[in-house]
PyMOL CGO cylinders between C-alpha atoms (Angstrom):
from pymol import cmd
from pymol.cgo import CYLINDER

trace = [
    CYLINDER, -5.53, -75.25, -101.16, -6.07, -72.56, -98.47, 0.3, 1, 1, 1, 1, 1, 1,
    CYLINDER, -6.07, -72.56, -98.47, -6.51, -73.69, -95.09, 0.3, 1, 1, 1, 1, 1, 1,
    CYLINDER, -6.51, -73.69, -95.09, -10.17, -71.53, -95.34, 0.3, 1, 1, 1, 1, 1, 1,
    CYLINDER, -10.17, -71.53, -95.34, -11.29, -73.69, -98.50, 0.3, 1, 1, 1, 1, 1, 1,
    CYLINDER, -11.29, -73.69, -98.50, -10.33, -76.86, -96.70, 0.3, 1, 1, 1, 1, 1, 1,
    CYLINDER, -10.33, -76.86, -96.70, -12.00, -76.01, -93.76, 0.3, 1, 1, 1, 1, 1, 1,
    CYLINDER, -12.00, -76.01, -93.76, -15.61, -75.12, -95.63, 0.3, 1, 1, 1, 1, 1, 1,
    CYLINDER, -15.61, -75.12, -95.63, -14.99, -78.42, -97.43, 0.3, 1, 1, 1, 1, 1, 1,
    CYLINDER, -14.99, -78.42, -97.43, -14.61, -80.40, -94.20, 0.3, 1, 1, 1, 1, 1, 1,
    CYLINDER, -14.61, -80.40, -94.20, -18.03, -78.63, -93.17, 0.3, 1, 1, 1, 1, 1, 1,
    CYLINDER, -18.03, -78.63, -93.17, -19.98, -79.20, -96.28, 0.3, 1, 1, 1, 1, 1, 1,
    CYLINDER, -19.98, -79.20, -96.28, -18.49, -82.91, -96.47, 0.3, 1, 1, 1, 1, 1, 1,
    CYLINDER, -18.49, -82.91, -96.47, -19.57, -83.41, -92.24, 0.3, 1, 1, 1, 1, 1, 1,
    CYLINDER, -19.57, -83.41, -92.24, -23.07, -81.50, -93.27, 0.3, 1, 1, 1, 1, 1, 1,
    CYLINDER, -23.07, -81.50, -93.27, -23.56, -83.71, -96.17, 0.3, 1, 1, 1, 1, 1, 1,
    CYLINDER, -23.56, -83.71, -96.17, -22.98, -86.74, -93.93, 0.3, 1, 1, 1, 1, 1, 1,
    CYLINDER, -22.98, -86.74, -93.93, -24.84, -86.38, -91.20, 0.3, 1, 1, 1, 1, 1, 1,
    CYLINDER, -24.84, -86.38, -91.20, -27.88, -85.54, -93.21, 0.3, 1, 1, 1, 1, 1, 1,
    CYLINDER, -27.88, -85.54, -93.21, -27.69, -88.82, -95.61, 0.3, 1, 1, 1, 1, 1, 1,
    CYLINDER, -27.69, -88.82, -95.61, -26.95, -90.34, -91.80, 0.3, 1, 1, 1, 1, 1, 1,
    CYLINDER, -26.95, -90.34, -91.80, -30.15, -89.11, -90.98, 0.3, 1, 1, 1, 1, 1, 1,
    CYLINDER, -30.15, -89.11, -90.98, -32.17, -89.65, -94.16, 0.3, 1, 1, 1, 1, 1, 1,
    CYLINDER, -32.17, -89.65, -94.16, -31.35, -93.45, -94.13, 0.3, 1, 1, 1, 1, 1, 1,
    CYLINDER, -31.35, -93.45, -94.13, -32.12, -93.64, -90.06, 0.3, 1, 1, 1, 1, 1, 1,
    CYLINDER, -32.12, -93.64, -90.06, -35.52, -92.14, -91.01, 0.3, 1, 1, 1, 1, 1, 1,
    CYLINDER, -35.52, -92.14, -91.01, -36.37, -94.54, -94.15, 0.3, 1, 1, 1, 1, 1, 1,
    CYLINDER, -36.37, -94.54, -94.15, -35.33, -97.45, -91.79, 0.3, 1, 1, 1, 1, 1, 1,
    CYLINDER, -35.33, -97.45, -91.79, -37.19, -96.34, -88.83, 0.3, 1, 1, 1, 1, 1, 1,
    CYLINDER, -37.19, -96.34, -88.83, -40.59, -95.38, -90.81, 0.3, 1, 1, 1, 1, 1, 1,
    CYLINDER, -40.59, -95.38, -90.81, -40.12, -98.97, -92.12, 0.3, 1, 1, 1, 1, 1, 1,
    CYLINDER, -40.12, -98.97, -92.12, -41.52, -100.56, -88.78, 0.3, 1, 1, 1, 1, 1, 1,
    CYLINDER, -41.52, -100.56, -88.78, -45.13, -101.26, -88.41, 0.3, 1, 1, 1, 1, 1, 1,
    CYLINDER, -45.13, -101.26, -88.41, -45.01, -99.41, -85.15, 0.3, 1, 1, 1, 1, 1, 1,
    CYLINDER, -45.01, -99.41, -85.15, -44.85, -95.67, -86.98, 0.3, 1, 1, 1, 1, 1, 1,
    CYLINDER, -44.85, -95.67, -86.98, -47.57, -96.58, -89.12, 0.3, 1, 1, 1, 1, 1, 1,
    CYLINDER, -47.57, -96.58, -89.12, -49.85, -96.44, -86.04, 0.3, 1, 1, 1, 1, 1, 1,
    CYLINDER, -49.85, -96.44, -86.04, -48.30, -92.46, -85.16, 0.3, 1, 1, 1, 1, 1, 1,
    CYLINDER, -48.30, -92.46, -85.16, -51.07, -91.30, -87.67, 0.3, 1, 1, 1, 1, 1, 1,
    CYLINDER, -51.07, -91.30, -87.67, -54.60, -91.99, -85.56, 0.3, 1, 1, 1, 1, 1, 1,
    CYLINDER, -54.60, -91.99, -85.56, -56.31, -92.80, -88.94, 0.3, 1, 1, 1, 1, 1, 1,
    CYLINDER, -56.31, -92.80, -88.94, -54.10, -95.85, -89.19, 0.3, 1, 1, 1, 1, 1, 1,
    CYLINDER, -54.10, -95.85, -89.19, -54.84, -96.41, -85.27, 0.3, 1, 1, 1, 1, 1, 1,
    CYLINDER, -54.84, -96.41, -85.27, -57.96, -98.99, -86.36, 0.3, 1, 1, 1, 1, 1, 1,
    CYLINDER, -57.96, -98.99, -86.36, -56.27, -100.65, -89.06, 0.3, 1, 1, 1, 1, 1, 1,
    CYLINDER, -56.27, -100.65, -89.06, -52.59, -100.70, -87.51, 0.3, 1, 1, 1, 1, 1, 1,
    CYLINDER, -52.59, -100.70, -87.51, -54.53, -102.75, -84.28, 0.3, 1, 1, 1, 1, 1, 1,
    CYLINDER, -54.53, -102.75, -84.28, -56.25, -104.97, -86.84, 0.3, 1, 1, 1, 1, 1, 1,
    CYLINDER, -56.25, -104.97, -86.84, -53.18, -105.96, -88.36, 0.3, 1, 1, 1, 1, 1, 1,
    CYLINDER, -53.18, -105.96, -88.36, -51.74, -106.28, -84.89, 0.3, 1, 1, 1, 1, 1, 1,
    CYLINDER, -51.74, -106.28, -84.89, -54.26, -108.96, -83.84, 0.3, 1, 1, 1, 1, 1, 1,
    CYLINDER, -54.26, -108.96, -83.84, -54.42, -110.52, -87.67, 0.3, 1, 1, 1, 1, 1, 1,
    CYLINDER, -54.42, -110.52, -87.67, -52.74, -114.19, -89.05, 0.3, 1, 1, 1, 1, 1, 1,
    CYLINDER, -52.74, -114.19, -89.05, -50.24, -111.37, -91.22, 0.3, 1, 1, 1, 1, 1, 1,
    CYLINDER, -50.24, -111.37, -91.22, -48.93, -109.40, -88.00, 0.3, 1, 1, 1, 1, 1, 1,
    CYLINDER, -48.93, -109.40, -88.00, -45.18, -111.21, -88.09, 0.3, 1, 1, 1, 1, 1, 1,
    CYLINDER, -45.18, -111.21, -88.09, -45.53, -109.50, -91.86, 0.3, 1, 1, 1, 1, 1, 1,
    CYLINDER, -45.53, -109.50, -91.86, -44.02, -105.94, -91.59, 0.3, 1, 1, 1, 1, 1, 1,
    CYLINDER, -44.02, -105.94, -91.59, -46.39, -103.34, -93.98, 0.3, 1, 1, 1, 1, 1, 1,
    CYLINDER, -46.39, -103.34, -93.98, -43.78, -103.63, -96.35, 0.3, 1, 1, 1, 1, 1, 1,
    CYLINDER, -43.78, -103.63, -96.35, -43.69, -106.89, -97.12, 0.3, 1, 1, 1, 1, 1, 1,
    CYLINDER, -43.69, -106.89, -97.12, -47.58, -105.97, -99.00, 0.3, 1, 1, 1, 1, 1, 1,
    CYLINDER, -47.58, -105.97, -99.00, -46.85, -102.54, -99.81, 0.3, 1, 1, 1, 1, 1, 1,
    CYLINDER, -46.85, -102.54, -99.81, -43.46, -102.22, -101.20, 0.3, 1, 1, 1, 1, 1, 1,
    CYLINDER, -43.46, -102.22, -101.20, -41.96, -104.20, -104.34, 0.3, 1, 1, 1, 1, 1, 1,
    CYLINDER, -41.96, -104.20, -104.34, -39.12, -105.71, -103.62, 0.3, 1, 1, 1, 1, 1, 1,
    CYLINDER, -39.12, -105.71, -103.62, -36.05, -103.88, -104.63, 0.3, 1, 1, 1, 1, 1, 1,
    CYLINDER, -36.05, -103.88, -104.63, -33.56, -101.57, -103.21, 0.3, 1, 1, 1, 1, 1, 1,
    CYLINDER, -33.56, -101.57, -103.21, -34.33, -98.60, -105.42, 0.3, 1, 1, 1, 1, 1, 1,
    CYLINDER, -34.33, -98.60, -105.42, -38.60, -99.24, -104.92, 0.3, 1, 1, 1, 1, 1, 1,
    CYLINDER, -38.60, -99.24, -104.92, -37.65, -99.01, -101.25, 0.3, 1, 1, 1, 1, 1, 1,
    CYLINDER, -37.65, -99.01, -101.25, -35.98, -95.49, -101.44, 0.3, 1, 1, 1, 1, 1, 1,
    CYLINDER, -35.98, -95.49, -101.44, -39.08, -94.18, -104.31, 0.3, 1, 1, 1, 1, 1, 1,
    CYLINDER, -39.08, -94.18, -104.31, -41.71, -95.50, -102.06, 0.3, 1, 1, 1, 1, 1, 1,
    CYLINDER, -41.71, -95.50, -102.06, -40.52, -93.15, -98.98, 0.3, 1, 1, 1, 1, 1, 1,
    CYLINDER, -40.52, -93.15, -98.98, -40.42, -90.78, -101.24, 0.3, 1, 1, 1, 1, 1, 1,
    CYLINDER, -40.42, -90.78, -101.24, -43.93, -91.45, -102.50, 0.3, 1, 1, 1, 1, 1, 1,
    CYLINDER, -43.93, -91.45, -102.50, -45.33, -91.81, -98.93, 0.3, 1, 1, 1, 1, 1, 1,
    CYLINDER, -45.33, -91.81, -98.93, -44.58, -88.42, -98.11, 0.3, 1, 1, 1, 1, 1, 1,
    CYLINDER, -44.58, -88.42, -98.11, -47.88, -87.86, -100.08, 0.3, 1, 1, 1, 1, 1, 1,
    CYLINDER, -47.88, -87.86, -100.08, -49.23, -89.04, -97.14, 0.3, 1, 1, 1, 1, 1, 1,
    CYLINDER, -49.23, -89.04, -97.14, -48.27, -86.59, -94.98, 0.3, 1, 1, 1, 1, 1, 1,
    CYLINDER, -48.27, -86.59, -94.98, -49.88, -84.07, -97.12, 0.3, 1, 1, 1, 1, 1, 1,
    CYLINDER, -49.88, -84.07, -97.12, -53.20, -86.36, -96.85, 0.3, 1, 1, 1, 1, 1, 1,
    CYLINDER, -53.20, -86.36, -96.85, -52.77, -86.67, -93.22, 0.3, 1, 1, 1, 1, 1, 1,
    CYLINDER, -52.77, -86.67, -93.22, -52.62, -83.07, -92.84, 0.3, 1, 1, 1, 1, 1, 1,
    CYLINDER, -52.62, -83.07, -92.84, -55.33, -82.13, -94.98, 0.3, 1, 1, 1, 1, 1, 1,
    CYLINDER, -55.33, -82.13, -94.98, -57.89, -85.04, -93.87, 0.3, 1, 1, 1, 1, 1, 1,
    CYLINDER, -57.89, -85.04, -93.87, -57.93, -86.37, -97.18, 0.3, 1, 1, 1, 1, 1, 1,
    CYLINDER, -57.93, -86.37, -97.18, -56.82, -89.77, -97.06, 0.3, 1, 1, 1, 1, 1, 1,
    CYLINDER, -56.82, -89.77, -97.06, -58.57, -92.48, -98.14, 0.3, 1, 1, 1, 1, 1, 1,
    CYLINDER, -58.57, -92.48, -98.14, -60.41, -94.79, -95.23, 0.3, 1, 1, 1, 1, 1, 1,
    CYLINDER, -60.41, -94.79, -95.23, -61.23, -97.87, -95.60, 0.3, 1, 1, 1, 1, 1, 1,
    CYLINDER, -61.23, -97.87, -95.60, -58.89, -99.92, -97.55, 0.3, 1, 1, 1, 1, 1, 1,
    CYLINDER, -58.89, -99.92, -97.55, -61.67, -101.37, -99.25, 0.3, 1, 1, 1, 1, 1, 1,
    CYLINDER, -61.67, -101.37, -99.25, -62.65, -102.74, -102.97, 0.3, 1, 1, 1, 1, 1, 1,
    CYLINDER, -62.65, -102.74, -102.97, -62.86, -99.51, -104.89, 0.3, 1, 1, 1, 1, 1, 1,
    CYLINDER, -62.86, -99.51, -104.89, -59.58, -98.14, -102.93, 0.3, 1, 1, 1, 1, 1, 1,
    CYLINDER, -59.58, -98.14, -102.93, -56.49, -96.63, -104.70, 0.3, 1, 1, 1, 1, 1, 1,
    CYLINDER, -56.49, -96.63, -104.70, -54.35, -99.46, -103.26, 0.3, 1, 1, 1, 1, 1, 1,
    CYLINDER, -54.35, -99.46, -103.26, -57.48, -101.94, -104.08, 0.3, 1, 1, 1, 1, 1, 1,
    CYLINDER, -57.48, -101.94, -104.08, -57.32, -101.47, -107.79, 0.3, 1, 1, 1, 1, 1, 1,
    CYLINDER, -57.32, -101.47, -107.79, -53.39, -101.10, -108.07, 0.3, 1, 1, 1, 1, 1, 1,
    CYLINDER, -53.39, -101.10, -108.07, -51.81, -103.42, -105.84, 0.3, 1, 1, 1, 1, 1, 1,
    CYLINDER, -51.81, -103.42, -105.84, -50.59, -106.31, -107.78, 0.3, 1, 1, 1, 1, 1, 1,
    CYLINDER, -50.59, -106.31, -107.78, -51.22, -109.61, -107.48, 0.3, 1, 1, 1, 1, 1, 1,
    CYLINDER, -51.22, -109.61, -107.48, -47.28, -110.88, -107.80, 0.3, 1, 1, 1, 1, 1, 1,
    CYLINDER, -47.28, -110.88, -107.80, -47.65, -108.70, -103.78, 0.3, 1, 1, 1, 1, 1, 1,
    CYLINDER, -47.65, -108.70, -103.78, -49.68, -112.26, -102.23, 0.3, 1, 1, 1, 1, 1, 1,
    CYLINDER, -49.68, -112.26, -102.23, -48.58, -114.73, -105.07, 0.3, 1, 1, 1, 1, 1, 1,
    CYLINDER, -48.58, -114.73, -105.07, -45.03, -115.23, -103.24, 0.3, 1, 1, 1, 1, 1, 1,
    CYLINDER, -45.03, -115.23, -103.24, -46.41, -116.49, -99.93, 0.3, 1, 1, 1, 1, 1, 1,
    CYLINDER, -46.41, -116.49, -99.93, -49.88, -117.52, -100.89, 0.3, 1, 1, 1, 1, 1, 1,
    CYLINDER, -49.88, -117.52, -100.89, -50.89, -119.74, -103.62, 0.3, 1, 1, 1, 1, 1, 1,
    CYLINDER, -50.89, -119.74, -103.62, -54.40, -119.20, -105.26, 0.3, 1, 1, 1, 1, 1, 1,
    CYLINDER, -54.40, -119.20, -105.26, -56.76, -122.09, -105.45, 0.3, 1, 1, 1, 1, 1, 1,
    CYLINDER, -56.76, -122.09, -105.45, -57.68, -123.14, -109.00, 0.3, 1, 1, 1, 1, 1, 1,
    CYLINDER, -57.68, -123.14, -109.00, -61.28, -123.67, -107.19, 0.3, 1, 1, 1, 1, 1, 1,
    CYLINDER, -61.28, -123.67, -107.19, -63.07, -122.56, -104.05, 0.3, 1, 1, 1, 1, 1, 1,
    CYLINDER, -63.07, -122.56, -104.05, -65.99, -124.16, -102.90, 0.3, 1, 1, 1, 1, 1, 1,
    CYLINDER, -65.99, -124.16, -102.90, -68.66, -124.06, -100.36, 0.3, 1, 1, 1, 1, 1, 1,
    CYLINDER, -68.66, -124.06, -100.36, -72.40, -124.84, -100.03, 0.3, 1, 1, 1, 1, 1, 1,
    CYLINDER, -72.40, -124.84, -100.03, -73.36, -121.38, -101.98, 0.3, 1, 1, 1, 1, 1, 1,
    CYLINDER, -73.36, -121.38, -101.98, -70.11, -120.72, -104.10, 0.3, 1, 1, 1, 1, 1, 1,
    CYLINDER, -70.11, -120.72, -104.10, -67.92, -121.98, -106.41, 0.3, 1, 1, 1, 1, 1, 1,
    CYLINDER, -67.92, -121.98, -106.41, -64.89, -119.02, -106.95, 0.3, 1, 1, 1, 1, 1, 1,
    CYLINDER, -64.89, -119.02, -106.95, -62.58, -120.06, -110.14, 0.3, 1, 1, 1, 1, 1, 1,
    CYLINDER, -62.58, -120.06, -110.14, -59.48, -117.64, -109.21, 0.3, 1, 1, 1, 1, 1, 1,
    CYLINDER, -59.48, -117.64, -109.21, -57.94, -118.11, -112.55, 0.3, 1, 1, 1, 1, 1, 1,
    CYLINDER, -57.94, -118.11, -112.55, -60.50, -116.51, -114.38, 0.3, 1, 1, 1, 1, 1, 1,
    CYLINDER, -60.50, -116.51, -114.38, -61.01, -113.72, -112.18, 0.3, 1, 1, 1, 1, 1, 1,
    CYLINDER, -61.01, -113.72, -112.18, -57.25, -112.71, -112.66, 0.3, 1, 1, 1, 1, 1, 1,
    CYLINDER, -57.25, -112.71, -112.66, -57.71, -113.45, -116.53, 0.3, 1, 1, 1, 1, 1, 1,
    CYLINDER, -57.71, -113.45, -116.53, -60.21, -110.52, -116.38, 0.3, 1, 1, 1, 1, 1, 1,
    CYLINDER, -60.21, -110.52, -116.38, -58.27, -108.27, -114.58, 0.3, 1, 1, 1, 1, 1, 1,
    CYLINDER, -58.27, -108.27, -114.58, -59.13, -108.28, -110.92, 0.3, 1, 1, 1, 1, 1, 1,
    CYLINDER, -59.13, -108.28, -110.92, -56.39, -108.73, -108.30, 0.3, 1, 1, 1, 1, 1, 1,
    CYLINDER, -56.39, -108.73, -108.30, -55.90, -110.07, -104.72, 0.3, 1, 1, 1, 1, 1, 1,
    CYLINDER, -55.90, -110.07, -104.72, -56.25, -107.33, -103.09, 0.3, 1, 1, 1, 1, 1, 1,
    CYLINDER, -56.25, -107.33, -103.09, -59.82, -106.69, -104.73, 0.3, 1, 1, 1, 1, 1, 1,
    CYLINDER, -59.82, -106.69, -104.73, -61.39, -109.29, -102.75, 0.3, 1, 1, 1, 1, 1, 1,
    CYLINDER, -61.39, -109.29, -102.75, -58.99, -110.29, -100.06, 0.3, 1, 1, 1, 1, 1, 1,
    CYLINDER, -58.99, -110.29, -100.06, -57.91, -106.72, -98.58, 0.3, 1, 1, 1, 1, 1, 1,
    CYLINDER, -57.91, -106.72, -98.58, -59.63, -106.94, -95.58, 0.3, 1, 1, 1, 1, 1, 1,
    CYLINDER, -59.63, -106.94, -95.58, -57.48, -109.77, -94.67, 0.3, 1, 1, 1, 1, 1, 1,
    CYLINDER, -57.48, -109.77, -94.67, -54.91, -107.95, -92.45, 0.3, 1, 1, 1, 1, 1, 1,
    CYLINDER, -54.91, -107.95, -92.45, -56.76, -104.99, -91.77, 0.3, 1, 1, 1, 1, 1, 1,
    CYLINDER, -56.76, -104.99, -91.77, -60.36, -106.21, -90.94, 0.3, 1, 1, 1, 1, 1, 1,
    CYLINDER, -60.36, -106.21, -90.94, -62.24, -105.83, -88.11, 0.3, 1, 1, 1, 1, 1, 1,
    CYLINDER, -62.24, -105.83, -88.11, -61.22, -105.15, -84.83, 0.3, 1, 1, 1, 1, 1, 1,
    CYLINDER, -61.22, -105.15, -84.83, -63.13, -104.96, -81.91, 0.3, 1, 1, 1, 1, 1, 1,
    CYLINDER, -63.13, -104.96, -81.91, -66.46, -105.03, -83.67, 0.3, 1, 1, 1, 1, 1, 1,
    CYLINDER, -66.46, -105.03, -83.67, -65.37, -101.83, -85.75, 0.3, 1, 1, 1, 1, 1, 1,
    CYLINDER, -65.37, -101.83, -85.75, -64.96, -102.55, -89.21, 0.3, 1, 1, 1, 1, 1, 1,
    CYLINDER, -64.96, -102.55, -89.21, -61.10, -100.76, -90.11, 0.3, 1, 1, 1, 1, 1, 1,
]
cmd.load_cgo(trace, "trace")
């Protein structure tokens, strides 16, 4: 091999290094809670959280099914929100009729919390079972849990 070929392969092989060094520093470093709140429409909900029973639960603990390769497709998949960040078209509240509302499983909540067969107070009786026979998840009712109100503004 000629001493010119070996030197562009040590400089494509250093280039390709340093930017999979970089891509992993980013995935790990857009992992903390902290760069969720760099977008202001997450400002409300990030200091929600912050305040909340979940905040020693990082984002992804809720938001990211646990696997190594769901890890690297979700960053992928969030850089969809750049694109709503930029064009103001993000969705705000999390609430019941929510993209995340109606697709977030279940299995998310199940491993930490435990449904109730039955909840009951002076004006209701909740049967969770049969609400998640019919199709409606956790995060239907319950996602305001970590990201509710905070300082009298509802996130």
């Amino acid at each position: 091999m000629k001493s010119g070929s070996r030197r562009l392969l040590v400089i494509v092989g250093s280039v390709i290094v340093v930017v999979v060094a970089l891509l992993v520093t980013a995935m790990f470093a857009t992992s903390n809670p902290r760069f969720c709140n760099t977008c202001h429409e997450m400002n409300s909900g990030y200091n929600a959280w912050r305040v909340s029973f979940h905040s020693k639960v990082d984002c992804e603990a809720c938001y990211l099914n646990p696997r190594p390769v769901n890890f690297v497709i979700s960053k992928v998949q969030a850089l969809s929100e750049v694109y709503y960040h930029f064009t103001n078209t993000y969705q705000k509240p999390i609430n019941k009729d929510s993209q995340l509302s109606k697709t977030m499983p279940s299995s998310v909540c199940t491993p930490c919390h435990k449904p109730p067969a039955r909840v009951t107070t002076k004006t209701l009786i909740f049967v969770h079972p049969q609400h998640l026979e019919e199709g409606l998840t956790c995060a239907y009712c319950h996602n305001r849990i970590s990201h509710g109100v905070f300082n009298g503004y509802r996130t």
